[in-house]
C-alpha positions in Angstrom: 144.1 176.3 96.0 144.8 173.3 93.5 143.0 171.3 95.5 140.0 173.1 95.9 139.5 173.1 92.6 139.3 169.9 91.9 137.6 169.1 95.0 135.2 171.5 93.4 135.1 170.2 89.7 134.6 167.0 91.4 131.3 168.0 93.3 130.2 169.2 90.1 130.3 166.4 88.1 128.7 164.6 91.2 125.9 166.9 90.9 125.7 166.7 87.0 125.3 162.6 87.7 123.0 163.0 90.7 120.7 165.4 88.6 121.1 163.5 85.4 121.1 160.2 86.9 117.7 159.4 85.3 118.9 160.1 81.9 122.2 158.0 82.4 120.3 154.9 83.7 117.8 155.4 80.7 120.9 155.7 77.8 122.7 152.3 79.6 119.6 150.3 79.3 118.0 151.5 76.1 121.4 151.1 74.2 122.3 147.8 76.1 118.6 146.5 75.4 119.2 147.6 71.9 122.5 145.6 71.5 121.5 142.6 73.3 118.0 142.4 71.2 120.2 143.1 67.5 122.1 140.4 68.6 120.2 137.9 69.2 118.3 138.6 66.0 121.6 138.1 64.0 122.7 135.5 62.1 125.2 133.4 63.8 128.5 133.2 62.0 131.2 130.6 62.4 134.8 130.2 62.1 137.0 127.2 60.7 140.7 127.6 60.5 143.3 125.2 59.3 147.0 125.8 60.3 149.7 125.6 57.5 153.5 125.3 57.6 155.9 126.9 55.2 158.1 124.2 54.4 160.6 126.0 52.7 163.1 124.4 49.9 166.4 122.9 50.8 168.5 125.0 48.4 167.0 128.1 50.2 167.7 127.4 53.9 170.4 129.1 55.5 170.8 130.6 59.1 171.9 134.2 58.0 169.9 136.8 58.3 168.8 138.2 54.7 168.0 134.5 55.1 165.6 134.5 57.4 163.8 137.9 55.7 163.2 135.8 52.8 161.9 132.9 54.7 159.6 135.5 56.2 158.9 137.1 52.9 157.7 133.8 51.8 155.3 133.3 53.9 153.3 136.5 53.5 153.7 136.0 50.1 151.9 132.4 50.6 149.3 134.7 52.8 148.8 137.4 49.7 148.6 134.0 46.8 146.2 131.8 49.0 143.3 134.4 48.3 143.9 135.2 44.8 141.1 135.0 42.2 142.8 131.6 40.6 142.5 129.9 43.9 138.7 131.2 44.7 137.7 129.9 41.2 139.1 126.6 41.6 137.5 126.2 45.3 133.6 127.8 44.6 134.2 124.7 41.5 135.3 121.9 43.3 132.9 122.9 46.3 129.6 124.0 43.6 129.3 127.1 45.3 126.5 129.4 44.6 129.2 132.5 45.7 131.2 135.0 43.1 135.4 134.9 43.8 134.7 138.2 44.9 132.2 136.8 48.1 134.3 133.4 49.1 137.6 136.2 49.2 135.7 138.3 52.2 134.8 135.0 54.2 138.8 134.2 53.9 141.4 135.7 56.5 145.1 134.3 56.1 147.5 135.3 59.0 151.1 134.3 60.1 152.0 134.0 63.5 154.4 136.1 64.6 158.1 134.5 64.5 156.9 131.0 62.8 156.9 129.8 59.6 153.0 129.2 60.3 150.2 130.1 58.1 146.8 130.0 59.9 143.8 130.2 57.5 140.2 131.1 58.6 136.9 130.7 57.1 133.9 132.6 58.0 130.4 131.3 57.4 126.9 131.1 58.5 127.0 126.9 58.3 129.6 125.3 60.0 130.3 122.0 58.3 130.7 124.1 55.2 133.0 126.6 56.8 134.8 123.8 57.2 134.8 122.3 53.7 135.7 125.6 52.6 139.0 125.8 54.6 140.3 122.5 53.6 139.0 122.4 50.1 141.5 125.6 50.0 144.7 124.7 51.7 144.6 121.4 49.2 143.9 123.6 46.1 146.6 126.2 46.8 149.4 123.8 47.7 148.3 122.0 44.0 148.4 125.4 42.5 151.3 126.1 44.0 153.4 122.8 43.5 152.2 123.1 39.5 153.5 127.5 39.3 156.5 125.9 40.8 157.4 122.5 39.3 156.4 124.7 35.5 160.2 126.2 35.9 161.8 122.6 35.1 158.6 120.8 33.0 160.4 121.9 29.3 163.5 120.7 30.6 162.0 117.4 31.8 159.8 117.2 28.9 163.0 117.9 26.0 164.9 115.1 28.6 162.0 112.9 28.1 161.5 112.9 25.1 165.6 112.3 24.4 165.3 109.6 26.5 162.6 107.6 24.6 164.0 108.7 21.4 167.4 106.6 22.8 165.6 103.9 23.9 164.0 103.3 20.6 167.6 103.4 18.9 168.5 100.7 21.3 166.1 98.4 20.6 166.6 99.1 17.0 170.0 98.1 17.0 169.2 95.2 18.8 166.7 93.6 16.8 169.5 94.3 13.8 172.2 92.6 16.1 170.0 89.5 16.8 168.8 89.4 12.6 172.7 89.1 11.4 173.8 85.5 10.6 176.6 83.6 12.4 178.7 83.0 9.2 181.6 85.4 8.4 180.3 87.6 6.4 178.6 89.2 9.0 181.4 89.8 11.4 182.0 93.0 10.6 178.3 94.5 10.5 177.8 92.6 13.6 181.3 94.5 15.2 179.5 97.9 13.7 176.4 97.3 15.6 177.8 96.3 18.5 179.9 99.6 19.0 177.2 101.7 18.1 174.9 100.0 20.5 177.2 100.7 23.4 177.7 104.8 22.3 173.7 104.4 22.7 173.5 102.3 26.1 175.8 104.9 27.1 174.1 108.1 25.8 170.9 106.6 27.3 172.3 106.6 31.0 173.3 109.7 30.4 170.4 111.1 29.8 168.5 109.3 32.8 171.1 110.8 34.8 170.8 114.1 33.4 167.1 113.8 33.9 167.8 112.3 37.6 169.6 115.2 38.3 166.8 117.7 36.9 164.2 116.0 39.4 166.5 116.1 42.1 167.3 120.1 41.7 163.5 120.6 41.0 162.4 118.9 44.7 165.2 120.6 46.4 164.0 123.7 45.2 160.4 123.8 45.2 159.2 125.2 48.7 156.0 123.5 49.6 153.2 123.8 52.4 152.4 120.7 55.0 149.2 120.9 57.0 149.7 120.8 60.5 146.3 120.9 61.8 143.0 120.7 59.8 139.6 122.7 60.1 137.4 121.3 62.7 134.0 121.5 62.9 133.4 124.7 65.3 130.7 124.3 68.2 130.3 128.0 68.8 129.6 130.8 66.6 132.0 133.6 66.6 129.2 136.4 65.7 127.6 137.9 67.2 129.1 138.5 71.2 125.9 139.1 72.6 127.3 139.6 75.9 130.2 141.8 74.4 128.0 143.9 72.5 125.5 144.3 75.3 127.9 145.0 77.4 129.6 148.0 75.5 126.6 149.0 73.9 125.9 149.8 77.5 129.1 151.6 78.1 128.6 153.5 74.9 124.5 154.8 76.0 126.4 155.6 79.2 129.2 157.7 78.1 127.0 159.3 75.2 124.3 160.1 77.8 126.5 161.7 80.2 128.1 164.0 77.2 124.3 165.2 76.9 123.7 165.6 80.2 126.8 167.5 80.4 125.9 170.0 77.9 122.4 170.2 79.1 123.9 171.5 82.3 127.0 173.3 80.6 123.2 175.3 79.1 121.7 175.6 82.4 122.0 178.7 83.9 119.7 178.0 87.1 121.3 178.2 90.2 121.0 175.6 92.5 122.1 175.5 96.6 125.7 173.9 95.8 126.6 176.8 93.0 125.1 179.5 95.3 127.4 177.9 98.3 130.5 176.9 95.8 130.5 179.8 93.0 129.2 182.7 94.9 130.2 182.4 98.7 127.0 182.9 99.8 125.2 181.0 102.7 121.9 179.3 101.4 119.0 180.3 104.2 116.7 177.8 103.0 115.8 175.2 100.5 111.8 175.1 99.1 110.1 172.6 97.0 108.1 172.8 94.0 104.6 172.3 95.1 101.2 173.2 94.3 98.5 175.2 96.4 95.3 172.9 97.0 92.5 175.3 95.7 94.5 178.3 95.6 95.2 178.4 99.4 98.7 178.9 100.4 100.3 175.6 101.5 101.5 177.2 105.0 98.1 178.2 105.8 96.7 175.1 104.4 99.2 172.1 105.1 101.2 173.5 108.6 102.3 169.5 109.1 103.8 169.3 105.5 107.4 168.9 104.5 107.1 172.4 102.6 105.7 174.0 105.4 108.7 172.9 107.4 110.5 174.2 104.8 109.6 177.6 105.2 109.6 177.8 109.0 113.2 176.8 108.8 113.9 179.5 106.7 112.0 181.7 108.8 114.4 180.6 111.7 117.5 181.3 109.5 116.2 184.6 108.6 116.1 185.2 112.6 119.7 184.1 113.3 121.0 185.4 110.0 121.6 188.5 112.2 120.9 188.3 116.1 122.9 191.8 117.1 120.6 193.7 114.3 117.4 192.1 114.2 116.1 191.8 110.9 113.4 194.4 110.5 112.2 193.8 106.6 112.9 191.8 104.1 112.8 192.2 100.0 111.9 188.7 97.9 112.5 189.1 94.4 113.6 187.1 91.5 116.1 187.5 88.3 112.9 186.3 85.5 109.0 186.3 86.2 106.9 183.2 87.2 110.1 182.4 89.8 107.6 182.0 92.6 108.7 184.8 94.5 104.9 185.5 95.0 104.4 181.8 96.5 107.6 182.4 98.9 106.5 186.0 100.2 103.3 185.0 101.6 104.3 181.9 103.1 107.2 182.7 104.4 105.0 186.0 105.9 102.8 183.4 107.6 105.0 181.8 109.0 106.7 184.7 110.8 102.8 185.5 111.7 102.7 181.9 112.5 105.6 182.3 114.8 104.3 185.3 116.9 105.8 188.0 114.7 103.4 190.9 114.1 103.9 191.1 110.3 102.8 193.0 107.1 103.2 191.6 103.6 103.8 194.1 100.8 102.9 193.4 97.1 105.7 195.6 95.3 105.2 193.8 92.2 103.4 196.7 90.6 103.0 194.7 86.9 101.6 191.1 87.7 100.4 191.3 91.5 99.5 188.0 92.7 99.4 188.2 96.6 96.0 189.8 97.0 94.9 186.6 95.1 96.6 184.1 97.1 95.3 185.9 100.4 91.8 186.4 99.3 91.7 190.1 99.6 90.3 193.0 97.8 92.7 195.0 95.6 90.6 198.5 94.9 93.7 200.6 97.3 96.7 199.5 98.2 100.7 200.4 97.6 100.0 202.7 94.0 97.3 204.7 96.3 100.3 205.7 98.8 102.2 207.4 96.5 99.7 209.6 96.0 99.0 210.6 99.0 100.6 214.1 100.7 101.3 211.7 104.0 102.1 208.3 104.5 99.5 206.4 105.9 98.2 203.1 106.3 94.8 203.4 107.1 92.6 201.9 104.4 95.6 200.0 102.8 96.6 198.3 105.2 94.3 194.9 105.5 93.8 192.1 107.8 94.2 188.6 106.9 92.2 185.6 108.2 95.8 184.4 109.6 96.5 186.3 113.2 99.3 188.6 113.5 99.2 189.0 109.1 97.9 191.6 107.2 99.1 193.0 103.8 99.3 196.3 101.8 98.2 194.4 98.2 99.4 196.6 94.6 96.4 198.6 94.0 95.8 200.0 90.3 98.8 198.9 88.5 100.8 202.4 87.5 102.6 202.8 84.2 105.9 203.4 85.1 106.8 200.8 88.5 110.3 201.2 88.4 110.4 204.6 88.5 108.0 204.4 91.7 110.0 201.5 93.5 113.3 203.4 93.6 111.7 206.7 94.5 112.1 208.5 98.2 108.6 207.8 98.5 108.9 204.1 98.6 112.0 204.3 101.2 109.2 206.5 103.3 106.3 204.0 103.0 108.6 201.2 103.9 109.6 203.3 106.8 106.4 203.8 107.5 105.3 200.2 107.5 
């Protein structure tokens, strides 16, 4: 039963895209068309990228794990401070950009790859070479920026060292010149023994200091984590955007899948019935298969066209009328429709000439007592015909029956159209004239 079932939703949705195919063809290209077309009107954009590594202080490696987070958390914090307001400033300056911070920060994408210490930076822009420009002018403004936020932890300790430093060195050469002004004689031995010792406290108090100062340089470049580019911005041959294939492509896909939704809830509205939900929904056999046609001049296309496909048509379903039941021959037959303007009319009298057609001896009743159409299609006269039986005490066909112009066919047409149709149809009187007939 499962299977069925799907076998059956399957057929379905092969008939949805078999009757729809029109309308799926026309969403693919239209939306495709539309994409490649966009495309090519848009303005190319290109990418430069420059690829940075973290090269992260000496003080601060370490193998451990919390050490390897904060390597990590470096980096992305390198990603968040390489397109901050500062840097964009300094870069739309060096470059004379005619861009806000604002603009040059939506052209910038930083990104690390996964399980490096790498930083790659990219650059989007409509001119190449300055795409470029743009991507190297940054990486060598945030590493200044960076080495200055940095190095500003030791610079008052440097500067107060610096400043002790040449403060020393001027007390050195002070007491020198003193040393050098003293005479030889004795009296100046013991000024020049004063000098002397207070020179050498300075000498010293001066190395001291440069080694201080040695040792504040040292601990600032061990501890100031920098970034080294590995590989500069190139000048890019192709433009990234626009992917005119990539867009047409699922533009395409997009029309496809958008027209099949409508054409699935076109047909989710139909409620026609066509052969295969006759066959698959109702279990019933389908006898015959007609196509919409027009009659040339009003003449019925079995009458008029006998070689045509629709004429075929009906003489096939005349034959599976005849075999529908070869124990109980198939004495009359009732054509009707479930809304007007069905064509009921159009299938009645040919199918009736072609039984005449086929040798049958056969009488075509209009019973459609509100908007007759056969004694129009035949060419008749409709002053008596069905509504004149019922009035009669007997049954009889004289004067309502009439003979067509195609052998073995005549026709009872409505007559004067009654007010109340239904009530005559399901009478005993109508089961009599059929009898009759």
């Amino acid at each position: 039963m499962e299977s069925q079932i799907i076998t059956s939703d399957f057929r379905q949705k092969l008939a949805i895209v078999g009757r729809w195919g029109w309308l799926l063809v026309l969403g693919c290209l239209l939306s495709g068309v539309t994409a490649y077309i966009l495309s090519k009107r848009s303005t190319p954009v290109y990418q430069a990228a420059t690829v940075l590594l973290v090269n992260e202080a000496p003080t601060t490696k370490a193998t451990d794990y919390s050490s390897l987070l904060t390597s990590e958390r470096l980096a992305r914090t390198y990603i968040e401070l390489i397109n901050t307001i500062p840097v964009m400033e300094e870069v739309i300056d060096t470059l004379q950009l005619s861009i806000t911070p604002e603009e040059l920060q939506r052209k910038i994408e930083a990104d690390l790859i996964q399980d490096t210490q790498l930083i790659v930076v990219r650059v989007d822009d409509t001119n190449p070479e300055q795409a470029v420009r743009i991507a190297n002018t940054l990486v060598e403004v945030f590493s200044r920026q960076n080495q200055e936020m940095q190095s500003a932890r030791y610079s008052s300790t440097k500067a107060s060292l610096e400043a002790q430093v040449a403060e020393m060195d001027e007390q050195i050469q002070r007491t020198a010149a003193e040393l050098e002004q003293l005479p030889e004689s004795g009296e100046g031995n013991a000024d020049r023994d004063r000098l002397e010792t207070a020179l050498n406290q300075y000498r010293q108090m001066y190395a001291a200091l440069l080694t201080s100062f040695e040792q504040v340089r040292v601990a600032e470049s061990s501890s100031i984590s920098t970034l080294v580019v590995v590989e500069s911005a190139a000048v890019p041959e192709r433009p990234i955007r626009p992917r005119t294939v990539m867009n047409t492509i699922l533009a395409a896909l997009i029309g496809l899948l958008f027209a099949l939704g409508i054409a699935m809830l076109m047909d989710s509205l139909d409620d026609t019935l066509n052969p295969n939900d006759v066959t698959d929904d109702l279990g019933l056999p389908v006898l015959g298969v007609i196509a919409h046609h027009r009659a040339s001049n009003g003449i019925p296309v079995a009458a008029d066209s006998p070689r045509s496909p629709v004429s075929e048509a009906y003489r096939s379903l005349r034959t599976n009328i005849q075999f529908a039941s070869v124990d109980r021959p198939i004495r009359s037959l009732v054509i009707t429709s479930p809304s007007p303007e069905d064509g009921k009319s159009t299938v009645a009298v040919n199918l009736a000439i072609a039984l005449a057609q086929g040798g049958r001896k056969t009488i075509l009743v209009e019973a459609d007592l509100r908007r007759p159409q056969v004694h129009k299609k035949l060419g008749l006269p409709n002053r008596t015909g069905l509504s004149t039986m019922f009035v009669q005490p007997l049954v009889e066909l004289n004067g309502a029956e009439q003979a067509t112009e195609i052998p073995n066919l005549s026709a009872i047409t409505s007559g004067d159209l009654p007010p109340n149709p239904s009530e005559l149809l399901s009478s005993n009187k109508m089961q009599d004239i059929i009898d009759r007939v």
